[in-house]
N, C-alpha and C positions, 0 to 999 in steps of 0.2 A: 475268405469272406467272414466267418466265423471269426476269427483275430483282430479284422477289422471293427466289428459290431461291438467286442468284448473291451479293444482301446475306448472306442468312442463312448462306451459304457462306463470307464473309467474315469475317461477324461471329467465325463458330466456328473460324476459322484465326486470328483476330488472339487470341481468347483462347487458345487454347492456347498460342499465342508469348509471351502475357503470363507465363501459366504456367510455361512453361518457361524464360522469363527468370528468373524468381522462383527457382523450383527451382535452376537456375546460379548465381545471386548466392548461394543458402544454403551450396551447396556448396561454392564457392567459401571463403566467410567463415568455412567451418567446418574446410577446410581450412589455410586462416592460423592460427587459433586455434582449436585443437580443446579444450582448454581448457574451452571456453565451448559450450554450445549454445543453438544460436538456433532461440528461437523461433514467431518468423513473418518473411517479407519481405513486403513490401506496396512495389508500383510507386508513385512518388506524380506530382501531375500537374504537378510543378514541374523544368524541367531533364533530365530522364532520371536523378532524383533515386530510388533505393528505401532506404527504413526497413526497417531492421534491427533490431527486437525481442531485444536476447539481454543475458543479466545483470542483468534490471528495469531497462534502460536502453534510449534509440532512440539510432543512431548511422546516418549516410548515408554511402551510394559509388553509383558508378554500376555498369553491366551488366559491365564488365571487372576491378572493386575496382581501380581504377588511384590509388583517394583513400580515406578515410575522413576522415569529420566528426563526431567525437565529443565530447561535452556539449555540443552546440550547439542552440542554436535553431530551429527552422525557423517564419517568421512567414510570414502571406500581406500585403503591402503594400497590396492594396487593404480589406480588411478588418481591418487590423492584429488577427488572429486568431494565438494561440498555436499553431500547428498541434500544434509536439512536445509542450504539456502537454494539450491536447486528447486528443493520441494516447495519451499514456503515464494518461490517466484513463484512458482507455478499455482498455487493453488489463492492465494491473494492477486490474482491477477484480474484486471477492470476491463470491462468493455468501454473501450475509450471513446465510442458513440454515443454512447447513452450517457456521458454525465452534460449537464445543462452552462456549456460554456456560457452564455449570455449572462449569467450569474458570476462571472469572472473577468477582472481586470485584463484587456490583451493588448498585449506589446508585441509588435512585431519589429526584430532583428534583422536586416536582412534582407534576403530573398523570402523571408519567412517559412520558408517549405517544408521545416520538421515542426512538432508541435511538442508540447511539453506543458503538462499541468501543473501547479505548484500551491500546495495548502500553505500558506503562511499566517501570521500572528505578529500584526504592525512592531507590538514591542519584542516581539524574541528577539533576543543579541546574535540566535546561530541564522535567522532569515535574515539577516542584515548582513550577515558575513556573508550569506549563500549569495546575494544581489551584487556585492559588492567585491568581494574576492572571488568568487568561481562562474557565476551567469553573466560578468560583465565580461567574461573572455571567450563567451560563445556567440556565435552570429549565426544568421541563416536558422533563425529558431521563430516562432510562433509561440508564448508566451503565456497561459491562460492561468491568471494569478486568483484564488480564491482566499477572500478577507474569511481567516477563521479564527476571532478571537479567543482564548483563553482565559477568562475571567478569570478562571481560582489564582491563574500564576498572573495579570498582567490585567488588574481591575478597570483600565483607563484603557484599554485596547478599543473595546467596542465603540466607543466615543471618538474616537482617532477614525477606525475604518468608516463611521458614518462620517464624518467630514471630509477622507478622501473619495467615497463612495457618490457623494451628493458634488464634489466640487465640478465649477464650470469645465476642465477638462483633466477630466478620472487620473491619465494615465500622467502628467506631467507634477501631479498630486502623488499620485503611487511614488516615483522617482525621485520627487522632491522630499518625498519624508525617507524612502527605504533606501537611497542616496546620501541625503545628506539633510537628515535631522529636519528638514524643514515643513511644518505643517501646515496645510492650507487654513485659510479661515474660512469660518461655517458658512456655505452656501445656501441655508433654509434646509427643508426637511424635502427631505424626495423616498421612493422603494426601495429602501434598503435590503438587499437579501440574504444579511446574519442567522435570520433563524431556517431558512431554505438549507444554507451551504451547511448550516450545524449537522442539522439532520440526514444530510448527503455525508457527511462526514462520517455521521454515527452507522451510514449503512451500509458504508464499503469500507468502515476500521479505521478509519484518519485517527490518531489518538494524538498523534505530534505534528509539532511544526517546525524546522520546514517537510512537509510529505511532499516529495517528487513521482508524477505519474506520468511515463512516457507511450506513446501512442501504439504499441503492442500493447499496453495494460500492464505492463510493471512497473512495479514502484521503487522509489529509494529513501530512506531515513536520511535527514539531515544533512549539514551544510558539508556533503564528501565534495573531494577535489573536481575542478572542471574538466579535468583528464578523462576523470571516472562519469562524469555525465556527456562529456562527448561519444565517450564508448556506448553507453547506453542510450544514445539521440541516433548515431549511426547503427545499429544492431537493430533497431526499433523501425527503420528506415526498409532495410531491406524486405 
């Protein structure tokens, strides 16, 4: 009984140290760069290595910040497993409920029965490849396109999404321009919801487009192959 009491004593001192290492490294990292907040540390079990969650990015130091390891990798050798993209699914990951489809363009493929959100920007050249080279070879998809212009890079964007946005029918407007070049004429002024989706943008990390978000809540950067989003439409599924 005695052995028992003395573990359980243990166990609950080493986590609180784990703790409050955590909490030191945060504060620590937040006082270098206050800047930025972070938000989570997590010990990890390699090196006296902790993740540092802050900026929608992982970056490592150890308990002193005497280092930082940023855009790096962390792999495990015996598993050749992605630790950091493992991590950064996981911890960037959306409650696919809660974003305000009715704000988003929807095509439905199909039988429509997977879903799939997609930040796009009318004039990016890689969302017009993603439409056109890789989401026109998937079916059985539910579609929920959000007009997210880009001003600094694509000053004529917003003007574009309010004319597809206002046109008599959205979606054959969506197609016709993110298809094949072709823009609708201006249908008069209606709700446009550019400055709604900005700020949905800005509070779940969207920074780029095209951002893919599929209905477990992960996402993916940019116009990757249809292989690679079928894999993740079916894994999202189960």
């Amino acid at each position: 009984m005695l052995k028992k009491i003395v573990s359980v004593a243990l166990l609950s001192a080493f986590a609180t140290f784990a703790v409050a290492d955590e909490a030191s490294v945060k504060k620590a990292v937040e006082a270098a760069y206050p800047k930025f907040k972070v938000e989570k540390v997590t010990k990890t079990p390699y090196a006296g290595l902790y993740e540092v969650f802050m900026g929608g990015q992982i970056i490592y130091t150890d308990e002193k910040l005497s280092f930082l390891i940023a855009e790096g990798r962390l792999v495990d050798p015996k598993t050749k497993k992605d630790i950091t993209g493992e991590r950064l699914e996981e911890l960037t990951k959306i409650d696919f409920s809660t974003l305000p489809l009715s704000q988003a363009i929807k095509v439905v493929k199909g039988d429509g029965s997977r879903k799939l959100v997609v930040f796009s920007d009318v004039d990016c050249p890689y969302c017009k490849r993603l439409e056109r080279n890789e989401l026109s070879n998937i079916t059985d998809v539910t579609i929920y396109t959000f007009l997210y212009p880009i001003e600094q890079l694509h000053p004529d964007a917003a003007n574009k999404s309010k004319s597809i946005w206002c046109a008599k029918d959205r979606v054959k407007a969506w197609e016709d321009w993110i298809l094949r070049d072709q823009l609708a004429s201006s249908a008069g002024s209606c709700d446009v919801p550019l400055e709604r989706v900005g700020e949905l943008a800005r509070k779940i990390g969207v920074t780029s487009t095209p951002t893919l978000i599929f209905s477990d809540g992960k996402r993916m950067l940019g116009a990757q192959p249809y292989k690679e989003i079928e894999r993740m439409l079916s894994a999202a599924k189960k």
